[in-house]
mmCIF file of the N, C-alpha and C atoms, coordinates in Angstrom:
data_MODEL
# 
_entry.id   MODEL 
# 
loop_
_atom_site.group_PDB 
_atom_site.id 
_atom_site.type_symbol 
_atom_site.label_atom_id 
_atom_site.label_alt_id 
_atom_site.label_comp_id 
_atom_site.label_asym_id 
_atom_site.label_entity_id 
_atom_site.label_seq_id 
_atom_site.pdbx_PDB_ins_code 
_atom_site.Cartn_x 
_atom_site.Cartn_y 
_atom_site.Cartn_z 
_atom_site.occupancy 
_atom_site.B_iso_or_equiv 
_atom_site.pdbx_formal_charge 
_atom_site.auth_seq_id 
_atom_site.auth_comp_id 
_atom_site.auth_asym_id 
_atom_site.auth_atom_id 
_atom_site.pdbx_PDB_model_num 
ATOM 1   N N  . UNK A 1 1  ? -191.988 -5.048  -154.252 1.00 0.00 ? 1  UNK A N  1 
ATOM 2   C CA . UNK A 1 1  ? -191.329 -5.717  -153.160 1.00 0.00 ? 1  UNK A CA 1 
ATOM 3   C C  . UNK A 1 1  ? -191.837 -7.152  -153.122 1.00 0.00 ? 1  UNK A C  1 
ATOM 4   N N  . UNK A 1 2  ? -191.251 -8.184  -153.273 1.00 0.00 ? 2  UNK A N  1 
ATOM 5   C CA . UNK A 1 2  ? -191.339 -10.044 -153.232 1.00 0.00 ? 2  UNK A CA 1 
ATOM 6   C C  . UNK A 1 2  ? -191.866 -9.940  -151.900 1.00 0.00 ? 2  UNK A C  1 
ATOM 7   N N  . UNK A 1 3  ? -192.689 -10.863 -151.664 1.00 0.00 ? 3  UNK A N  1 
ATOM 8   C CA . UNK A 1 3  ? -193.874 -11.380 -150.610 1.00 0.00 ? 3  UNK A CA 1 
ATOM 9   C C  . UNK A 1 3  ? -192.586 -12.033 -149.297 1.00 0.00 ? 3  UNK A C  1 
ATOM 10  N N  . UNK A 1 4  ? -192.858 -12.255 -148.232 1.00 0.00 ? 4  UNK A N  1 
ATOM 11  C CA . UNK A 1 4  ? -191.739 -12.952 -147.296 1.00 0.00 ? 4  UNK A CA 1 
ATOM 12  C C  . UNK A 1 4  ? -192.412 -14.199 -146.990 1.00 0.00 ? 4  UNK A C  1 
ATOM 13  N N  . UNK A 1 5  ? -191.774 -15.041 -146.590 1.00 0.00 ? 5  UNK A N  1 
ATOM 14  C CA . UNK A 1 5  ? -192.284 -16.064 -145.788 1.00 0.00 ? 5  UNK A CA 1 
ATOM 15  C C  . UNK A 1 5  ? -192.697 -15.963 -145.047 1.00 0.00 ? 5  UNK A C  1 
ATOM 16  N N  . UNK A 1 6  ? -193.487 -16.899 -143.990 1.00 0.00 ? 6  UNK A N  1 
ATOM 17  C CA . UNK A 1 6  ? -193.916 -16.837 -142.708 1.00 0.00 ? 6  UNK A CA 1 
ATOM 18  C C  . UNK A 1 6  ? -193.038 -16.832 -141.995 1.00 0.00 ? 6  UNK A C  1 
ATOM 19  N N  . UNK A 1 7  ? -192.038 -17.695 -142.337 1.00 0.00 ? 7  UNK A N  1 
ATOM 20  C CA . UNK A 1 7  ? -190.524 -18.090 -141.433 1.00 0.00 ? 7  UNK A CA 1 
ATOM 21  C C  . UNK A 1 7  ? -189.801 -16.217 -141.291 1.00 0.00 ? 7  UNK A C  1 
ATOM 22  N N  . UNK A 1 8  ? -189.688 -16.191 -142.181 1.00 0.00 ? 8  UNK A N  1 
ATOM 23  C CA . UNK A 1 8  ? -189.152 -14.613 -142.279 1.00 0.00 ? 8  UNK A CA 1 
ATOM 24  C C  . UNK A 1 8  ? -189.640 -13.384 -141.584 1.00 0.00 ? 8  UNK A C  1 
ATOM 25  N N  . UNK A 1 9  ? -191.413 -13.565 -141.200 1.00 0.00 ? 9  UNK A N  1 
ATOM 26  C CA . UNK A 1 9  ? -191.691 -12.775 -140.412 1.00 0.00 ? 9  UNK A CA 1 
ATOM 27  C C  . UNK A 1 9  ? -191.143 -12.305 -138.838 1.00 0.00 ? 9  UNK A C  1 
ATOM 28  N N  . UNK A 1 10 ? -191.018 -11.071 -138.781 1.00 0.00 ? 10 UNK A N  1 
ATOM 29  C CA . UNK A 1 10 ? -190.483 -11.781 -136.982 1.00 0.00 ? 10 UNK A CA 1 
ATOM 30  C C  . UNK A 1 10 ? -191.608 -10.082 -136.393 1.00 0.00 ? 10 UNK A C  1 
ATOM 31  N N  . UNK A 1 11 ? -192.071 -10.641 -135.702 1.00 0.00 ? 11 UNK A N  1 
ATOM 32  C CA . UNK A 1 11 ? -193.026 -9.647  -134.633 1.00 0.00 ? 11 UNK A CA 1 
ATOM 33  C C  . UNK A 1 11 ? -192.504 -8.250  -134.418 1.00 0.00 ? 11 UNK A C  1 
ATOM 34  N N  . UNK A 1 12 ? -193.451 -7.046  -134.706 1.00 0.00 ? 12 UNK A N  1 
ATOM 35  C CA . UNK A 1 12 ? -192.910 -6.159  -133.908 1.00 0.00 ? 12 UNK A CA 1 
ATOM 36  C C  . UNK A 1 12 ? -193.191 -5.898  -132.118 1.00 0.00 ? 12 UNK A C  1 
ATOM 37  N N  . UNK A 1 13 ? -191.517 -5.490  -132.157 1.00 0.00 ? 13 UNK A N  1 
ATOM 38  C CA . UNK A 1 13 ? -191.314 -5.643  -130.683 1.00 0.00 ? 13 UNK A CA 1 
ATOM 39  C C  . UNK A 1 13 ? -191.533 -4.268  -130.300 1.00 0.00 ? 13 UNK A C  1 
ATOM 40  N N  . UNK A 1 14 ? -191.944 -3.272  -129.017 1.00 0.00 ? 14 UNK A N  1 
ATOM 41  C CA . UNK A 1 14 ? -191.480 -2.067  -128.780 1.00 0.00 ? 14 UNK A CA 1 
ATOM 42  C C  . UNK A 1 14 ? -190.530 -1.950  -127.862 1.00 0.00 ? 14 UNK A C  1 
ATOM 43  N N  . UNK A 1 15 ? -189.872 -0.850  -128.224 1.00 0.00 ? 15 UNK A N  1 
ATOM 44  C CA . UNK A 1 15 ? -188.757 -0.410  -126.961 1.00 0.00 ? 15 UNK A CA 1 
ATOM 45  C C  . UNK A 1 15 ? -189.167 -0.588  -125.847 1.00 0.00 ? 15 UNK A C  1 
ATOM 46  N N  . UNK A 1 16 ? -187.613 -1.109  -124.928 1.00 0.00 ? 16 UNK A N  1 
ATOM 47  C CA . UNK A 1 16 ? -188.576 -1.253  -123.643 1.00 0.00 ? 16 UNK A CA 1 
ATOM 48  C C  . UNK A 1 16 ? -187.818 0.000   -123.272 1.00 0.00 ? 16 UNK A C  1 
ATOM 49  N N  . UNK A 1 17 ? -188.717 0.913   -121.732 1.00 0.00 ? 17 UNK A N  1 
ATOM 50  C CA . UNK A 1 17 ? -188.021 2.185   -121.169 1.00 0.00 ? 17 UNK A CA 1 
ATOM 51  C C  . UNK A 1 17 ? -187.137 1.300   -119.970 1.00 0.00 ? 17 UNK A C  1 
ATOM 52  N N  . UNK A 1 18 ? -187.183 0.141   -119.599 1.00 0.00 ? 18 UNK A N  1 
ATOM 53  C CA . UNK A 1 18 ? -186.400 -0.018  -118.321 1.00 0.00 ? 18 UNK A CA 1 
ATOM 54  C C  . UNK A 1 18 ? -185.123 -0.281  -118.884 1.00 0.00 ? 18 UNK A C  1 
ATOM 55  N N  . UNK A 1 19 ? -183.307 -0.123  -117.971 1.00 0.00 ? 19 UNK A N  1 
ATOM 56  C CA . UNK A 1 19 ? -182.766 0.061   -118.673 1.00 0.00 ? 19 UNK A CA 1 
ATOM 57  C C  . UNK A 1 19 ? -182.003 -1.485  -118.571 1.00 0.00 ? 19 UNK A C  1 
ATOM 58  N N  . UNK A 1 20 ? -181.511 -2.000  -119.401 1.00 0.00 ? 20 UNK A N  1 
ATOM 59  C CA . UNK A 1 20 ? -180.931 -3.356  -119.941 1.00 0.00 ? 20 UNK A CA 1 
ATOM 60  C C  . UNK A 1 20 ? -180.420 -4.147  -118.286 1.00 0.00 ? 20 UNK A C  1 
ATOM 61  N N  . UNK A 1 21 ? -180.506 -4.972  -117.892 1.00 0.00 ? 21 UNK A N  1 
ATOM 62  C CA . UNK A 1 21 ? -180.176 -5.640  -116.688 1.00 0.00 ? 21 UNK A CA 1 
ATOM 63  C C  . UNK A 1 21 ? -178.951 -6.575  -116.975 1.00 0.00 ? 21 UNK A C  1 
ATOM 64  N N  . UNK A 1 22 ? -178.115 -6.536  -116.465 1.00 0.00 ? 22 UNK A N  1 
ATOM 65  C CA . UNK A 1 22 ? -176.826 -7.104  -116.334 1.00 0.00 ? 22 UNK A CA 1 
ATOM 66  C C  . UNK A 1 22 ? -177.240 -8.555  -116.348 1.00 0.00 ? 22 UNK A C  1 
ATOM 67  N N  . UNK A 1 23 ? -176.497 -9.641  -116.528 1.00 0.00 ? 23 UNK A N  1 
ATOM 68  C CA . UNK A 1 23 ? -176.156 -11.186 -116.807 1.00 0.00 ? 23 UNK A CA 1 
ATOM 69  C C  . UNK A 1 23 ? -175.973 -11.678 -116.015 1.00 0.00 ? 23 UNK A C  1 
ATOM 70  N N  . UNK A 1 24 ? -176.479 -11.640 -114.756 1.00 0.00 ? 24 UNK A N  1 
ATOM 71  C CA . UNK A 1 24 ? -175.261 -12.176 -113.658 1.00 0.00 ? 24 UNK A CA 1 
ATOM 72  C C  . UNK A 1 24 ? -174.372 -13.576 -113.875 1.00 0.00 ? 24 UNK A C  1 
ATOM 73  N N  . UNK A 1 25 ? -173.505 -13.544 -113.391 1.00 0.00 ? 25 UNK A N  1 
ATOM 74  C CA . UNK A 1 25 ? -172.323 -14.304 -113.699 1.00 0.00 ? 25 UNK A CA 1 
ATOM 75  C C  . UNK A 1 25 ? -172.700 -15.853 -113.450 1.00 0.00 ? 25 UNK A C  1 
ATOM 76  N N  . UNK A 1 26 ? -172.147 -17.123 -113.517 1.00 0.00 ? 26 UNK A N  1 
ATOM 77  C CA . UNK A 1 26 ? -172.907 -18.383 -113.210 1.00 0.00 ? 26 UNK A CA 1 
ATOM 78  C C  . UNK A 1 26 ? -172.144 -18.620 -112.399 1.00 0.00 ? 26 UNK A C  1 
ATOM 79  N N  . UNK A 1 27 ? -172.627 -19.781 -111.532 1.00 0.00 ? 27 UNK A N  1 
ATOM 80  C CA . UNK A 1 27 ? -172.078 -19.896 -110.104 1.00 0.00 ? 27 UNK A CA 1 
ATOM 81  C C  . UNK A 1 27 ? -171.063 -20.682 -110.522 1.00 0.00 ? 27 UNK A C  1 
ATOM 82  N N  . UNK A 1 28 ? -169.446 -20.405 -109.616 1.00 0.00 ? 28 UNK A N  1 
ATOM 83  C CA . UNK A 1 28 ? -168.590 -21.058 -109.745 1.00 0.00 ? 28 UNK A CA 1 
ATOM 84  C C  . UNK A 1 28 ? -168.933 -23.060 -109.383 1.00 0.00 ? 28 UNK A C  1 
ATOM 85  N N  . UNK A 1 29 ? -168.198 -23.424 -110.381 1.00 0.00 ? 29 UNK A N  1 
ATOM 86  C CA . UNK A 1 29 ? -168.098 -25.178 -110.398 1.00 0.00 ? 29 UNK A CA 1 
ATOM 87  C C  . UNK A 1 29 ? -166.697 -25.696 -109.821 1.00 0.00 ? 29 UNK A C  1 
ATOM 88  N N  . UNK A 1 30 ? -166.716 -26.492 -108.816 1.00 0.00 ? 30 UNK A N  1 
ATOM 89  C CA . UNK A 1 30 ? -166.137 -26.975 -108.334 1.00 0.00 ? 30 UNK A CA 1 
ATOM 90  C C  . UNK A 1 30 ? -165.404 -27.967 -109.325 1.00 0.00 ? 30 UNK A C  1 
ATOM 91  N N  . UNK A 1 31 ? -163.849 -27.675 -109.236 1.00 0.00 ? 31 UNK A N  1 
ATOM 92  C CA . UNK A 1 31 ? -163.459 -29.009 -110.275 1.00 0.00 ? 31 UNK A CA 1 
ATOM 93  C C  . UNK A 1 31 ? -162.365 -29.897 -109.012 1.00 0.00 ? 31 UNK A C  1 
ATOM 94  N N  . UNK A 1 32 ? -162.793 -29.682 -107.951 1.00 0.00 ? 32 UNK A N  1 
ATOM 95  C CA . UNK A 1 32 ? -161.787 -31.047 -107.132 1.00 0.00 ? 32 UNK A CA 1 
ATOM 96  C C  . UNK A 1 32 ? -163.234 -31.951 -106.935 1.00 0.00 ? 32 UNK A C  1 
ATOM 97  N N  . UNK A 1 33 ? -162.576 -33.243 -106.744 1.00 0.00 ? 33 UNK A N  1 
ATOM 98  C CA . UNK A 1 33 ? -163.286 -34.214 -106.390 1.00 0.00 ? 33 UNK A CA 1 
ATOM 99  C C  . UNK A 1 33 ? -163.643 -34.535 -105.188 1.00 0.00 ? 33 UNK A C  1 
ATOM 100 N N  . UNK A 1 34 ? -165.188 -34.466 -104.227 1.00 0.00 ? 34 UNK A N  1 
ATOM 101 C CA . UNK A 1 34 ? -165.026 -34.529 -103.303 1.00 0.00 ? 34 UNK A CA 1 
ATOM 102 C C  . UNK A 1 34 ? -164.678 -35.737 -102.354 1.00 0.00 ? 34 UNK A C  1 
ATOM 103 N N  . UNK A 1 35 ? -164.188 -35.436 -101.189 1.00 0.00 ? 35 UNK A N  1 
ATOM 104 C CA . UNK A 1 35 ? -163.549 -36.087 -100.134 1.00 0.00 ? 35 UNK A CA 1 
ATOM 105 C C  . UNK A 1 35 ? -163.542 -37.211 -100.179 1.00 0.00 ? 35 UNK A C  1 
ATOM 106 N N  . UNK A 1 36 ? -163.125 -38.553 -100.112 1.00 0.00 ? 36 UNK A N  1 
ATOM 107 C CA . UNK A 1 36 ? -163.428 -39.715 -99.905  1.00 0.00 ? 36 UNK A CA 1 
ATOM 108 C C  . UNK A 1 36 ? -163.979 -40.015 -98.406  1.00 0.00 ? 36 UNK A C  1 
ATOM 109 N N  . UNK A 1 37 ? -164.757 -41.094 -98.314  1.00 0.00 ? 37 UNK A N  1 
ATOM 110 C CA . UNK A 1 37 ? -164.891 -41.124 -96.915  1.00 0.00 ? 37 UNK A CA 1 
ATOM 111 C C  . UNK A 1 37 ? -164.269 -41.742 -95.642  1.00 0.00 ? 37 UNK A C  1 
ATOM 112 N N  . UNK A 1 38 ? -163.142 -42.142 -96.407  1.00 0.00 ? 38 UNK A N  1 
ATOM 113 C CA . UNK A 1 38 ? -161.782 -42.303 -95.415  1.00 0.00 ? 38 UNK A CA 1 
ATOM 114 C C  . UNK A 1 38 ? -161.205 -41.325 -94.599  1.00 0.00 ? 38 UNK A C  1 
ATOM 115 N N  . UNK A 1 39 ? -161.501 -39.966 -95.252  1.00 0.00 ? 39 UNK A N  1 
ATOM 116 C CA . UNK A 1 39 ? -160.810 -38.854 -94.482  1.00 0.00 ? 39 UNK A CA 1 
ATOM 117 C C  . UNK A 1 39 ? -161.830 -38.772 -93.475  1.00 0.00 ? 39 UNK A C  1 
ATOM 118 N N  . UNK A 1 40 ? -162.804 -39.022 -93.112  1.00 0.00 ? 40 UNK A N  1 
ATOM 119 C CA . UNK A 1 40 ? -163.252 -38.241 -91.610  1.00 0.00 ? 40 UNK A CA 1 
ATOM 120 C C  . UNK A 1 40 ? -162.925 -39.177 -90.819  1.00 0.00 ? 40 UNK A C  1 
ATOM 121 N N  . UNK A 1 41 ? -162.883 -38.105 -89.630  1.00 0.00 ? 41 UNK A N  1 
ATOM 122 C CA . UNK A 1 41 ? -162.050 -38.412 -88.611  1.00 0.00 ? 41 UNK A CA 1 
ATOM 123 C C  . UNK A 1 41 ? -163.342 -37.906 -87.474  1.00 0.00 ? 41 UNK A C  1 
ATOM 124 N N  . UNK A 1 42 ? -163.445 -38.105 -86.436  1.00 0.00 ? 42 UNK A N  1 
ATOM 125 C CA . UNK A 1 42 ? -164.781 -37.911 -85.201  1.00 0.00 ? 42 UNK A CA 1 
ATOM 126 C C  . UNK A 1 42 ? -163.739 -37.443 -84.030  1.00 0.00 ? 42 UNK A C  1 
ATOM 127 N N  . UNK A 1 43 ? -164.280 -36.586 -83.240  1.00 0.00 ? 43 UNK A N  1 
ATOM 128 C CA . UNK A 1 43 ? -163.866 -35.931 -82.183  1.00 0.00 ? 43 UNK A CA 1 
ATOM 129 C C  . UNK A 1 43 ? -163.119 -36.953 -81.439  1.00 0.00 ? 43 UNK A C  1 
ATOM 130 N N  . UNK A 1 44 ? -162.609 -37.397 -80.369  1.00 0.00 ? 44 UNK A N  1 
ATOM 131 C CA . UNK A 1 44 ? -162.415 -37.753 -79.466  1.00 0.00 ? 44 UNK A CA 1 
ATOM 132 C C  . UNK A 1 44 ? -163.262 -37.381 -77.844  1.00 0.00 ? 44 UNK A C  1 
ATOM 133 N N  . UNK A 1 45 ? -163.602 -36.060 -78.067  1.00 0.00 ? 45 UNK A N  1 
ATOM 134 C CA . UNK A 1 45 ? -164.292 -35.625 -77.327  1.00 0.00 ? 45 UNK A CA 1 
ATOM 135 C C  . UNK A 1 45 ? -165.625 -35.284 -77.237  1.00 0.00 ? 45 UNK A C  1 
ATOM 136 N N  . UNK A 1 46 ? -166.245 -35.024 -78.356  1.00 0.00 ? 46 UNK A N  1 
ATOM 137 C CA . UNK A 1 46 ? -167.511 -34.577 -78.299  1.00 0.00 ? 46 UNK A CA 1 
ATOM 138 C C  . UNK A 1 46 ? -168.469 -36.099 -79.721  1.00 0.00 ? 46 UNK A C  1 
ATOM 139 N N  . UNK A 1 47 ? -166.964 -36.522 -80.265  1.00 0.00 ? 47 UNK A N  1 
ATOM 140 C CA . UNK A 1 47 ? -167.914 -37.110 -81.391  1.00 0.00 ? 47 UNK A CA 1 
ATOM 141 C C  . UNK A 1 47 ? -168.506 -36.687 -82.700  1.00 0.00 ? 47 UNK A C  1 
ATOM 142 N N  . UNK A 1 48 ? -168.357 -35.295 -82.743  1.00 0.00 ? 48 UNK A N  1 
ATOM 143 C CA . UNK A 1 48 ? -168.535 -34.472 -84.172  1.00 0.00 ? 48 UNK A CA 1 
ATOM 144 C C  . UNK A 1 48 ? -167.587 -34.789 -84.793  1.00 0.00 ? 48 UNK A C  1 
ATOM 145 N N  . UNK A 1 49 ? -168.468 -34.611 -86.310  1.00 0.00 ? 49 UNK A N  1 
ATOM 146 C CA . UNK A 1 49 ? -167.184 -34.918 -87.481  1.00 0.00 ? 49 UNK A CA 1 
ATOM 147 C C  . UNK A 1 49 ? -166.127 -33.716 -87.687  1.00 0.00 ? 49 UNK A C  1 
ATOM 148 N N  . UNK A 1 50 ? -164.707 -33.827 -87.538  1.00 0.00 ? 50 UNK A N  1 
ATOM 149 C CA . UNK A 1 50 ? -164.048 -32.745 -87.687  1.00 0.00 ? 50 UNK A CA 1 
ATOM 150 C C  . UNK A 1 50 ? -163.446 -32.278 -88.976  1.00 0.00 ? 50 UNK A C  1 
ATOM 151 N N  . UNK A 1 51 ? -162.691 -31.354 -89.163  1.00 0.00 ? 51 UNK A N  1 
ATOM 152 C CA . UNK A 1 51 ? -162.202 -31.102 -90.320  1.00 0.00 ? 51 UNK A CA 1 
ATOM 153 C C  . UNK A 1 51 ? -160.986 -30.944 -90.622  1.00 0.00 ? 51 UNK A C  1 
ATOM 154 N N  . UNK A 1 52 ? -160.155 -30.834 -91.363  1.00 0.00 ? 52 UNK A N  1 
ATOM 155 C CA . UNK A 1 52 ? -158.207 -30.760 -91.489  1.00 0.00 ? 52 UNK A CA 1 
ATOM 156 C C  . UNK A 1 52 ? -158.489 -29.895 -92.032  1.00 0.00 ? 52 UNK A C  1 
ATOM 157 N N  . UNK A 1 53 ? -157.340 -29.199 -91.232  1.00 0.00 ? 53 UNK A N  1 
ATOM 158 C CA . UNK A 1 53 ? -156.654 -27.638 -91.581  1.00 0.00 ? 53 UNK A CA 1 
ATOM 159 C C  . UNK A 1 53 ? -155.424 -27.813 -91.327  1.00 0.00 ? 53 UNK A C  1 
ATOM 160 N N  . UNK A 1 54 ? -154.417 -27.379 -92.381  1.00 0.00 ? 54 UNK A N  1 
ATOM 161 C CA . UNK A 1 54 ? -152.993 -28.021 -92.701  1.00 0.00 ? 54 UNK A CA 1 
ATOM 162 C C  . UNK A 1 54 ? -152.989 -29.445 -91.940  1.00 0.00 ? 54 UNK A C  1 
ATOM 163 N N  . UNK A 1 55 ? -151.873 -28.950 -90.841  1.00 0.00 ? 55 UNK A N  1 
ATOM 164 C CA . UNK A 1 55 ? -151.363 -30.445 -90.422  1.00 0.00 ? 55 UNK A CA 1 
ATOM 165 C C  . UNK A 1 55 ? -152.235 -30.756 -89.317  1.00 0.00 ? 55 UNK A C  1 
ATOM 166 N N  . UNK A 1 56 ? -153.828 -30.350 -89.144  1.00 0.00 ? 56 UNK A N  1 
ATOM 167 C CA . UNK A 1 56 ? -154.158 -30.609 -87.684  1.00 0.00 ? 56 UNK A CA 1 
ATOM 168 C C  . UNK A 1 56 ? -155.878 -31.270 -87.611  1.00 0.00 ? 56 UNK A C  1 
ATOM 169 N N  . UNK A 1 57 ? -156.236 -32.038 -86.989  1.00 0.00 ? 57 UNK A N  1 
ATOM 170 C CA . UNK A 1 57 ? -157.557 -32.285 -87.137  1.00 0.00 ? 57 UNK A CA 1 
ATOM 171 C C  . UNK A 1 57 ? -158.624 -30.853 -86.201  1.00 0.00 ? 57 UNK A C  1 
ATOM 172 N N  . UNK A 1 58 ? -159.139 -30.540 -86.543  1.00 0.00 ? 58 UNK A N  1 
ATOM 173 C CA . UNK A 1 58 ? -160.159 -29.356 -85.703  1.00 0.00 ? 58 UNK A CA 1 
ATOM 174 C C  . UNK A 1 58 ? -161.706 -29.345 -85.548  1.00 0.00 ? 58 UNK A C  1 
ATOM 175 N N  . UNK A 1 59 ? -162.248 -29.666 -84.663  1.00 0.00 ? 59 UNK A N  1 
ATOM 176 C CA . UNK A 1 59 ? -163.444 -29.973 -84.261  1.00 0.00 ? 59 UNK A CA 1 
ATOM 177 C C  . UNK A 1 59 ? -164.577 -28.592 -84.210  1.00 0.00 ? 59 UNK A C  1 
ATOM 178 N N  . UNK A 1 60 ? -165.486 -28.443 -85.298  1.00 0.00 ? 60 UNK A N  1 
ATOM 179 C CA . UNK A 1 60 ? -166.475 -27.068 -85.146  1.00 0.00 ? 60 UNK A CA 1 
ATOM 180 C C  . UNK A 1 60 ? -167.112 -27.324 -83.704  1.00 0.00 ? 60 UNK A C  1 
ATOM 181 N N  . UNK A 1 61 ? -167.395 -28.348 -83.679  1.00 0.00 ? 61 UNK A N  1 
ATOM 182 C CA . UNK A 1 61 ? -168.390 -28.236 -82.230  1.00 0.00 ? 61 UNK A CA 1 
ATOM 183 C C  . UNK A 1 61 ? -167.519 -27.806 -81.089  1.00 0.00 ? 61 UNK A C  1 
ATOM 184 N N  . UNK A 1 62 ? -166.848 -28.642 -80.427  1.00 0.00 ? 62 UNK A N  1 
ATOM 185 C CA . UNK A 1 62 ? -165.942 -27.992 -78.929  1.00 0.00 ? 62 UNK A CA 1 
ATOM 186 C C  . UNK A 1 62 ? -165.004 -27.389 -79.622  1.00 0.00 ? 62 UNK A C  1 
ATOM 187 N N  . UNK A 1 63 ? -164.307 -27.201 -80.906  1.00 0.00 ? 63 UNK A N  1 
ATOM 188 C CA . UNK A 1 63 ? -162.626 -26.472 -80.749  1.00 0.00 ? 63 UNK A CA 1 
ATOM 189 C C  . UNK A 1 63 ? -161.528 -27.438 -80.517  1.00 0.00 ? 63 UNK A C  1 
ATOM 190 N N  . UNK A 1 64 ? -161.747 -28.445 -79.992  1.00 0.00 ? 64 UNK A N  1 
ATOM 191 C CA . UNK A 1 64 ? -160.668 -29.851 -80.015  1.00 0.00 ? 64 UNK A CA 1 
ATOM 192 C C  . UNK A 1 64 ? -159.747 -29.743 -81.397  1.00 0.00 ? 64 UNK A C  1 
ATOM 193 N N  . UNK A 1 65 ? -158.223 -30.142 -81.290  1.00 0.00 ? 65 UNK A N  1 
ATOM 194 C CA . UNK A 1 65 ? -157.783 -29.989 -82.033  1.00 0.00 ? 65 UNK A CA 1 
ATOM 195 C C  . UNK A 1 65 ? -156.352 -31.162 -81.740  1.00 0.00 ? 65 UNK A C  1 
ATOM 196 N N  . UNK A 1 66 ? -155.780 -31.544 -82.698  1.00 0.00 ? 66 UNK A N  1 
ATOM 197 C CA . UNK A 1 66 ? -155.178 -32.694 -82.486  1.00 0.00 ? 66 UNK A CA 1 
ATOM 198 C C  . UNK A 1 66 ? -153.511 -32.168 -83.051  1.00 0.00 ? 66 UNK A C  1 
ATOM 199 N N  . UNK A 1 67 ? -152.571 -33.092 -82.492  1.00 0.00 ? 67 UNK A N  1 
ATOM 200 C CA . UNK A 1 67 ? -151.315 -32.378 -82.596  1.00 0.00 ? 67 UNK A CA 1 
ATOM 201 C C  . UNK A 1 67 ? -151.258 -32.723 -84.109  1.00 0.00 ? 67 UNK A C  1 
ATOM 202 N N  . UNK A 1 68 ? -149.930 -31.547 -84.757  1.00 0.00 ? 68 UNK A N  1 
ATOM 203 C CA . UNK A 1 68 ? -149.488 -31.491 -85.668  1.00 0.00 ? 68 UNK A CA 1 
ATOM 204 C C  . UNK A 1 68 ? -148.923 -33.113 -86.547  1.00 0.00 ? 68 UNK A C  1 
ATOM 205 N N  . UNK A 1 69 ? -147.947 -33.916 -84.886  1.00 0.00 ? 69 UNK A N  1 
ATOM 206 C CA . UNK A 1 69 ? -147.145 -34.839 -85.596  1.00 0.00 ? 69 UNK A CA 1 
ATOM 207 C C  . UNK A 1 69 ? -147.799 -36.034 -85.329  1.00 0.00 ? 69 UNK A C  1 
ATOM 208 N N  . UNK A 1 70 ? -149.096 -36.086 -84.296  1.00 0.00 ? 70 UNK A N  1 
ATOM 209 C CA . UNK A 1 70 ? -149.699 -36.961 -84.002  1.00 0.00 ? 70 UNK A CA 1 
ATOM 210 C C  . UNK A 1 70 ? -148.664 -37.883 -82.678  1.00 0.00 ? 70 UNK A C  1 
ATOM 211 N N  . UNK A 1 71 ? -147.809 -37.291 -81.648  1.00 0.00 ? 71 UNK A N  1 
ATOM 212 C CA . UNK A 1 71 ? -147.878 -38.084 -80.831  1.00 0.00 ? 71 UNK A CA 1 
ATOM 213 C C  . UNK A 1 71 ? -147.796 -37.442 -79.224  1.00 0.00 ? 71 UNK A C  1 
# 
């Protein structure tokens, strides 16, 4: 039997008894670009920054919410 390299050696490993552990998946990546800072908009009432949901501005802090067509 020809001699091996060092490179060629590879360690013995032993079995392991625990049983193989799953990959967990990688965290989803966002591919929209976030917000510009033109879009926020501030309460009228309380001054918190609010958020758009479809056609409406909506405030987490009080619940304030602004009309659909804006008038």
């Amino acid at each position: 039997m020809p001699d091996r390299d060092a490179r060629d050696a590879r360690p013995e490993v032993a079995p392991s008894t625990a049983p193989a552990q799953p990959v967990p998946p990688a965290p989803p990546t966002s591919t929209r670009p976030p917000a510009p800072a033109a879009d926020k908009f501030l309460c009228d009432r309380c001054g918190a920054e609010m958020f758009r949901m479809h056609a409406v501005w909506r405030c987490p802090s009080c619940g304030y919410k602004t009309d659909c067509c804006g008038w």
